[in-house]
VOMARMI-386509 format. One record per residue (C-alpha): z negated, x negated, y negated; residue number from 1; chain. Coordinates in steps of 0.1 Angstrom, whole numbers, plus 5000, padded with zeros to 4 digits. Each point is the difference from the previous one (the first is absolute). Layout:
REC      Z      X      Y   num   cadena
REC      Z      X      Y   NUM        A
...
***
This chain:
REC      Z      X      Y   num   cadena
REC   5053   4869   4779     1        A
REC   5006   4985   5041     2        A
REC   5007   5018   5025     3        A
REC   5005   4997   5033     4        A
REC   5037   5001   5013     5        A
REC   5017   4998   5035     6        A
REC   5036   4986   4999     7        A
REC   5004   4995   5037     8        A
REC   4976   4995   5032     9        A
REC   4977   4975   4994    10        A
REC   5012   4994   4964    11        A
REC   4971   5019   4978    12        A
REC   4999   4990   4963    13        A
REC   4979   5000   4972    14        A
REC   5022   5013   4968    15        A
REC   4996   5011   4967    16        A
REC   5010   5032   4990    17        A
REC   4989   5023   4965    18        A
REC   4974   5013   4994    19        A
REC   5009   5038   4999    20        A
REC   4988   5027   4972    21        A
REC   4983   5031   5012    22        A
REC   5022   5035   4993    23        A
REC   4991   5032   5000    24        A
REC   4975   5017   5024    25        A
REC   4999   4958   5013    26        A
REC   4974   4975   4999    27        A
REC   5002   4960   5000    28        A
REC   4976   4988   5029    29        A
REC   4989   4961   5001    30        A
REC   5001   4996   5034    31        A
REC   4967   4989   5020    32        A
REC   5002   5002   5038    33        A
REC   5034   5005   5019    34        A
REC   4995   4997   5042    35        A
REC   5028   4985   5018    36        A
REC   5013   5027   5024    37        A
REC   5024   5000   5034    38        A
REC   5030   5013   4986    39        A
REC   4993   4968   4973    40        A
REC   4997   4978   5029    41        A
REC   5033   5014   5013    42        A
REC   5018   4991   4971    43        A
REC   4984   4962   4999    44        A
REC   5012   4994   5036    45        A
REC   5024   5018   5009    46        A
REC   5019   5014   4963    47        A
REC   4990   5032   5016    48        A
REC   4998   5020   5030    49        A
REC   5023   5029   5019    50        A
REC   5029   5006   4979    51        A
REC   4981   4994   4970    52        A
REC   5010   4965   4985    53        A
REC   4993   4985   4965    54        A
REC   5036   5001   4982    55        A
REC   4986   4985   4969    56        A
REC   4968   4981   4984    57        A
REC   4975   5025   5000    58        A
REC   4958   5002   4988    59        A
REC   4979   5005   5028    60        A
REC   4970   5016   5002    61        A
REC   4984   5039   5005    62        A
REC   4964   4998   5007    63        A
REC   4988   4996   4966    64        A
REC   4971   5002   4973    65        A
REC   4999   4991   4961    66        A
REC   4982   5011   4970    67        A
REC   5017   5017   4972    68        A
REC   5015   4981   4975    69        A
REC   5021   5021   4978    70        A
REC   5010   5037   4997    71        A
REC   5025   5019   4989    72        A
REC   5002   5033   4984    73        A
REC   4989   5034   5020    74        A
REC   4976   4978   5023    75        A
REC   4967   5024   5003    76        A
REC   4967   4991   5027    77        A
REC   5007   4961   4999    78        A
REC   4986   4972   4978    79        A
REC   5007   4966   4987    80        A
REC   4981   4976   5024    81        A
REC   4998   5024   5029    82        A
REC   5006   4990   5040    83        A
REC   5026   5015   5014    84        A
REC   5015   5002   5033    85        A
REC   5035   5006   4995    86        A
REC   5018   5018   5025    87        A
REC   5037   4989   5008    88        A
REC   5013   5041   5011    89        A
REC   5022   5005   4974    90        A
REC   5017   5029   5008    91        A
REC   5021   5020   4975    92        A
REC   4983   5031   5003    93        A
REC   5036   5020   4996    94        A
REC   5017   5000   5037    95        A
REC   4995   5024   5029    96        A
REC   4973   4981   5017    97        A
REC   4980   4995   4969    98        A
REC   4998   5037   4996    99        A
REC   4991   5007   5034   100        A
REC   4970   4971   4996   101        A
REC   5016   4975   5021   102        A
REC   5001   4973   4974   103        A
REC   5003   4973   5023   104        A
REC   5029   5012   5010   105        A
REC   5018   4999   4960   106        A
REC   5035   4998   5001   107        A
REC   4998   4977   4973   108        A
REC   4967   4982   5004   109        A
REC   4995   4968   4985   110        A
REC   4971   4984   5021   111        A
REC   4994   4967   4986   112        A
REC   5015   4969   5018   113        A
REC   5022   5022   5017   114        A
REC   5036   4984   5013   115        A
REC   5007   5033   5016   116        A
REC   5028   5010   4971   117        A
REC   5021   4980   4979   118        A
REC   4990   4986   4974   119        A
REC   4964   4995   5014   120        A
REC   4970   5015   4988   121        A
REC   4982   4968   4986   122        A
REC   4961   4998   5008   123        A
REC   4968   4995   4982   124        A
REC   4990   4963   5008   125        A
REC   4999   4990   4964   126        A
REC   4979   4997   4971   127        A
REC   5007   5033   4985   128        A
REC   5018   5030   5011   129        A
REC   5008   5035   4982   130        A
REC   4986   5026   5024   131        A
REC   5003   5038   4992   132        A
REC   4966   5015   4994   133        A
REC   5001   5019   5028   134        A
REC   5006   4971   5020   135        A
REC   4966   4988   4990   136        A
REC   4966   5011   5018   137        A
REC   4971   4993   4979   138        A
REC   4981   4977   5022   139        A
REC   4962   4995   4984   140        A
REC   4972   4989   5022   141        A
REC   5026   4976   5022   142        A
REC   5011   4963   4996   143        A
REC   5033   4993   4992   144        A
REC   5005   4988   5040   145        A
REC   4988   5034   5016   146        A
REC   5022   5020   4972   147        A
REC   5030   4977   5015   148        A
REC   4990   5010   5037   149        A
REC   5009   5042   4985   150        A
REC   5039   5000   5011   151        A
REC   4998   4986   5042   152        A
REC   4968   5024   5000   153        A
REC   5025   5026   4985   154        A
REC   5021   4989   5034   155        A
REC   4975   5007   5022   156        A
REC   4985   5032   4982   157        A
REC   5034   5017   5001   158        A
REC   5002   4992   5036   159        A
REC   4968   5011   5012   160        A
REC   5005   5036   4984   161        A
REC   5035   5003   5014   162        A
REC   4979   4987   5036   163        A
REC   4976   5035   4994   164        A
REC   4967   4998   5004   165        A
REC   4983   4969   5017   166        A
REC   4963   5014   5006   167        A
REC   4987   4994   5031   168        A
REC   5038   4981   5011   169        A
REC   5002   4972   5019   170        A
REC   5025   4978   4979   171        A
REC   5018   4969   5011   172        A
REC   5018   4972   4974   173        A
REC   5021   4977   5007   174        A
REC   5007   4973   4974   175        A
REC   4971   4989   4980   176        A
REC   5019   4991   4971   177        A
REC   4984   5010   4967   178        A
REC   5017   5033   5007   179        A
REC   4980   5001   5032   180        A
REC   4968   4988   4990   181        A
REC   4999   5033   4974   182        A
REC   5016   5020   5028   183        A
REC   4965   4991   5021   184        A
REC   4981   5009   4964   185        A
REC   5013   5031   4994   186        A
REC   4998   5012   5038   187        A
REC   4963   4989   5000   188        A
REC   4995   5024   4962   189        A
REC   5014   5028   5019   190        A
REC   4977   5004   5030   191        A
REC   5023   4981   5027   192        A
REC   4981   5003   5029   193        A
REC   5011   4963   5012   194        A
REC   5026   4979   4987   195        A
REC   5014   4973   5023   196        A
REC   5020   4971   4976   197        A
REC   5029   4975   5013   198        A
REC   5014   4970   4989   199        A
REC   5008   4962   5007   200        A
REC   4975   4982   4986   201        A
REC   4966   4996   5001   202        A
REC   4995   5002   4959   203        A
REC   5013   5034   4993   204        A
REC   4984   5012   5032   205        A
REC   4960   4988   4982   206        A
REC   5013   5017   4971   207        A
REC   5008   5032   5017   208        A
REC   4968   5001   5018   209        A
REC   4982   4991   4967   210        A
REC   5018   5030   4982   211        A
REC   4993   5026   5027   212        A
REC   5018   4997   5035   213        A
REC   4976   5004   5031   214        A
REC   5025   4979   5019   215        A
REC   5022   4974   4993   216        A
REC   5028   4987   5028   217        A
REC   5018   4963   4997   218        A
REC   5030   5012   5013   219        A
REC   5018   4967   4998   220        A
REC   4977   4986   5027   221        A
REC   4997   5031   5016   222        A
REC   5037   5021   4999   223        A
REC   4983   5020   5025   224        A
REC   4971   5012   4976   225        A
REC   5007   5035   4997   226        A
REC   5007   5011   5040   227        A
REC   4964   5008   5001   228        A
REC   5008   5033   4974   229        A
REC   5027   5008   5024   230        A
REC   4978   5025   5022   231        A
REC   5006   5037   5006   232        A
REC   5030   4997   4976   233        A
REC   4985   4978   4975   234        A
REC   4969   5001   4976   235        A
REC   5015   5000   4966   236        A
REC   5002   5025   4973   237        A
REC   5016   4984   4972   238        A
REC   5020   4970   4994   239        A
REC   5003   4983   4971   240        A
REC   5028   4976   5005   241        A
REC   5000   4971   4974   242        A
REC   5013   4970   5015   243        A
REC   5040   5011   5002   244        A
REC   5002   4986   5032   245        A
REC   5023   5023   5027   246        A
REC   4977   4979   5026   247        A
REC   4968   5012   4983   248        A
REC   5008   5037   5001   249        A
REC   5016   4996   5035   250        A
REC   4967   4984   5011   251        A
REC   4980   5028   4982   252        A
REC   5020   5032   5019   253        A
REC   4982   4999   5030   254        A
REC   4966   5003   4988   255        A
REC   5007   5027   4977   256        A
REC   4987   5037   5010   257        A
REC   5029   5028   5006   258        A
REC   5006   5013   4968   259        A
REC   4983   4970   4978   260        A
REC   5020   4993   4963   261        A
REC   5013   4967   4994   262        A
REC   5002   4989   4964   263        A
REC   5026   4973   4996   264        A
REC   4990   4982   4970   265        A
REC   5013   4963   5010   266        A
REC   5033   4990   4983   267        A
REC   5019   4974   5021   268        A
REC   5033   5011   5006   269        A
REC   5012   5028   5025   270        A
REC   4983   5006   5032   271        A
REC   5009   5006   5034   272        A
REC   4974   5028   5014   273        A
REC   4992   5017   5033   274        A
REC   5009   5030   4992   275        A
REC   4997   5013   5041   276        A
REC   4966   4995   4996   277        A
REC   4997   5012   4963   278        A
REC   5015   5033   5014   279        A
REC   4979   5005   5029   280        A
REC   4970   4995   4985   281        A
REC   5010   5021   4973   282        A
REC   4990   4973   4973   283        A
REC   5005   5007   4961   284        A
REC   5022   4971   4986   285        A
REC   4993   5002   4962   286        A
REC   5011   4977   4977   287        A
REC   4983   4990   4965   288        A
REC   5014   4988   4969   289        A
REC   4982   4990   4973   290        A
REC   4982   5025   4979   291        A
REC   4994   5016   4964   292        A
REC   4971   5022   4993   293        A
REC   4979   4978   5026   294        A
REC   4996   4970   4971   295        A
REC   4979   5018   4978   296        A
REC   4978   5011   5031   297        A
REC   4999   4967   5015   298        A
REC   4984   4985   4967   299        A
REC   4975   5032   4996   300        A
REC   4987   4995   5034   301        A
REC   4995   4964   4995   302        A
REC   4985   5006   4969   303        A
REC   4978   5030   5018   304        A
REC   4988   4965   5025   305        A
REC   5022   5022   5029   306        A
REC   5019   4974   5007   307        A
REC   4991   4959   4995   308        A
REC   5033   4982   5000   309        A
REC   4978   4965   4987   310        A
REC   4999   4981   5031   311        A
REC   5037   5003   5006   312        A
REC   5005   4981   4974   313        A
REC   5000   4965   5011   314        A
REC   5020   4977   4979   315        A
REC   5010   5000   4958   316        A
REC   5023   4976   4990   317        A
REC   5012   4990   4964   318        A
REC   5031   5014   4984   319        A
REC   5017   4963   5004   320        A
REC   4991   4995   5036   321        A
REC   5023   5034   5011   322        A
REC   5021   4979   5025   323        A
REC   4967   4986   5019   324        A
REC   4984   5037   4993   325        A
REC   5028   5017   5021   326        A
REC   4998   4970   5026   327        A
REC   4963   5010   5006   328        A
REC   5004   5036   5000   329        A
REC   5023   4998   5030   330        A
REC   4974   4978   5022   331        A
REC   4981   5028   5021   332        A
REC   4976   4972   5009   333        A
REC   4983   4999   4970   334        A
REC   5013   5026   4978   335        A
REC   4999   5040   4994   336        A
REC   5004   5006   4966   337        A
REC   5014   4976   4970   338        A
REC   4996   5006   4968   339        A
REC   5018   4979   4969   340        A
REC   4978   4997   4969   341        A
REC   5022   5007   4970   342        A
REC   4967   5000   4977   343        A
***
């Protein structure tokens, strides 16, 4: 079978690798969709990002849908043929924080195309994978490219119920990102009040507006966008933080209320913060990481028509076009969400 391997920055491969065999309480999944995500793009341009470096060739991929192929013994509630989004928490369900619910926090999770430990947990970009069952969330009544859209809604689902409730909020994001663009989605589902959206370019701005922001602000021809939020101690709620940019959430401090939660969900190394102001105004810093349970609830409530994750999708690309799939996905100016076609 190919997959799709990263050696170095800018050196992606397509490889061949066996086809694996299904064990038990596992299932073989011929892989449809997978969506080329920012930690991806971090390891195509830069071999990683923080402290976080690729150390050996390693299979990219997360964000991923298939239809069963094979499966192996003890495998109850799924079917040959059936779509599938497979989610890439694999915790081991054994540790403290597993027992306290806090899978994402595993001490011996295998996320796929992970270079957090050594060896590296490879991905799922390629043909087939073996997936436990419980990995697998039955995904009937979707397409193969919303079912691959289930693990950054995961993201943003996890996020918004560590943020509390959002009714009636008034919610600002910053990075429209594909992370961003659900962020707006989400907010708008759970009776956001108003939900102001920033970014550098006029593309991902459209697409926030067109997904559910009331206002969208250029802040690359305007830095100064946000000062009008600044009055009687700032306008804000809730932040959802996506870009990973120390400048966005600098920028985004003054126009946030006294006692408004900031979710950091942006990834892009550490941050230097006003923490004078952070203290003054009594803001809640709170951090999100990934996710577990909220898979299988992001692909009931798109299946439910909650959530419509369609017109994020803007771009599929064949299997043997990865390199210029990856190029794509990291030009904001015409592109939210890529997808590879594996079938």
């Amino acid at each position: 079978m190919k997959a799709i391997v990263i050696h170095a920055a800018k050196d992606l491969r397509i490889e061949h690798r066996p086809t694996p065999t299904p064990g038990p309480g596992e299932v073989l999944v011929r892989m449809a969709r997978g969506g080329v995500c920012g930690s991806d793009l971090h390891y195509y341009n830069h071999g990683g990002f923080g402290s976080i470096r690729l150390r050996e060739p390693m299979i990219l991929g997360h964000e991923v849908s298939g239809h069963v192929a094979a499966m192996g013994p003890d495998v109850s509630g799924l079917s040959k043929g059936d779509l599938v989004a497979v989610s890439p928490s694999r915790p081991c369900y054994e540790c403290s924080y597993c027992l306290e619910g806090a899978h994402q926090h595993c001490m011996k999770m295998r996320f796929y195309g992970s270079a957090m430990p050594f060896p590296h947990i490879q991905g799922a970009f390629s043909e087939y994978i073996v997936a436990d069952a419980r990995q697998c969330a039955q995904a009937e009544g979707l397409t193969a490219e919303q079912a691959a859209v289930a693990e950054p809604l995961a993201v943003v689902l996890h996020a918004a119920k560590r943020a509390g409730s959002l009714l009636g909020k008034t919610v600002l994001v910053t990075g429209c990102g594909p992370i961003g663009q659900l962020s707006v989605l989400v907010a708008r589902a759970a009776g956001a009040a108003k939900i102001v959206a920033t970014d550098v370019t006029p593309f991902t701005l459209r697409k926030a507006q067109a997904v559910g922001a009331d206002q969208v602000l250029n802040v690359a021809e305007c830095p100064d966008a946000l000062r009008d939020y600044d009055t009687d101690k700032g306008q804000f709620d809730v932040l959802f933080e996506c870009s990973g940019l120390a400048v966005a959430l600098a920028d985004a401090i003054p126009a946030m209320r006294p006692g408004a939660v900031i979710m950091q969900l942006g990834l892009g190394g550490d941050m230097q913060l006003p923490m004078q102001a952070i203290t003054t105004k009594e803001i809640e810093l709170r951090g999100s990481f990934r996710f577990h349970d909220a898979f299988f609830t992001a692909v009931t409530m798109m299946q439910a028509g909650r959530l419509d994750v369609t017109p994020l999708v803007t771009h599929q690309m064949p299997l043997d076009q990865a390199s210029a799939a990856f190029e794509l996905a990291a030009d904001r100016h015409q592109a939210i969400k890529v997808q590879i076609a594996f079938s």
